[in-house]
C-alpha positions as a printed Julia matrix, in Angstrom:
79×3 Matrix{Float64}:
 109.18  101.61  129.97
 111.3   100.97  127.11
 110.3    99.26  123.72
 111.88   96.04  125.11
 110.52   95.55  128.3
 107.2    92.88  127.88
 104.12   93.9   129.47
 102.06   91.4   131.43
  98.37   91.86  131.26
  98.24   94.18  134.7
 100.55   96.75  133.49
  98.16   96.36  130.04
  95.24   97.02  131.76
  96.54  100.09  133.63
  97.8   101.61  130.3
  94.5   100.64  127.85
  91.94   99.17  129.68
  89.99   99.37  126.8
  91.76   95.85  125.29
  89.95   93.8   127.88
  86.63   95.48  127.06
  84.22   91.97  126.88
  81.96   93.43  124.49
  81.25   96.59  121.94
  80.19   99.8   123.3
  76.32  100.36  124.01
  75.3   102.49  121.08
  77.61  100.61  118.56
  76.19   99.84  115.25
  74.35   96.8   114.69
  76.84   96.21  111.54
  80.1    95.73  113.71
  81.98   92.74  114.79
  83.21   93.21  117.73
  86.61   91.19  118.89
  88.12   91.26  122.11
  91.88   92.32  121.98
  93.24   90.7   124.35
  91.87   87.68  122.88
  94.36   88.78  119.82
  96.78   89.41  122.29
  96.73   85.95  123.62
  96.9    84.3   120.1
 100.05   86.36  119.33
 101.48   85.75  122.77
 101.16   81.77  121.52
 103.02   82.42  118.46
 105.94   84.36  120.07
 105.0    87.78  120.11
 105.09   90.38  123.27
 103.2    93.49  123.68
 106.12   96.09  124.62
 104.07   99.21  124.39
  99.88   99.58  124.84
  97.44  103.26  124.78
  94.83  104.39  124.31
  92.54  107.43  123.21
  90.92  109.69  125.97
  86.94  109.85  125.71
  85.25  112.76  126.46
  81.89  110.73  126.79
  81.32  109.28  130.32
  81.86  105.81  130.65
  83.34  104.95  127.36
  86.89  105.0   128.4
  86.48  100.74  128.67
  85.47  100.54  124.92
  87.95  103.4   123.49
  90.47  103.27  121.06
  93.64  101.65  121.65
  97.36  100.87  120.61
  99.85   98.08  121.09
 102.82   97.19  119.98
 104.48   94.1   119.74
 107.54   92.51  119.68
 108.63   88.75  118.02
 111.13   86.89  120.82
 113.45   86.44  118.09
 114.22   90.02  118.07
């Protein structure tokens, strides 16, 4: 996909499932704040902004590839 085409949530998902994680990994710190993404995502969206590219991180630990790190870029609909 091209850095223009907008991503719906589905083709999100597929990319970095990790931004729909619901909560903070299992053996994460007491100390962090955890913030959904696409809860983020959904305040941007409301302000004009598109996600036109998401990844994420591989994990070599079983079952963390939900809570990994991940990468979106976004795009203003003015541009």
């Amino acid at each position: 996909m091209n850095s223009t085409t907008v991503l719906e949530n589905e083709q999100i998902q597929r990319l970095a499932p990790s931004v729909f994680a619901g909560s903070a990994w299992h053996e994460t710190s007491n100390r962090y704040r955890f913030l959904p993404t696409v809860s983020v995502v959904n305040a941007l969206r409301d302000n004009g902004y598109n996600v036109v590219m998401a990844g994420q991180s591989n994990s070599r630990i079983e079952g963390k590839k939900e809570f990994t790190k991940h990468i979106l870029r976004l795009r203003h609909n003015d541009f």
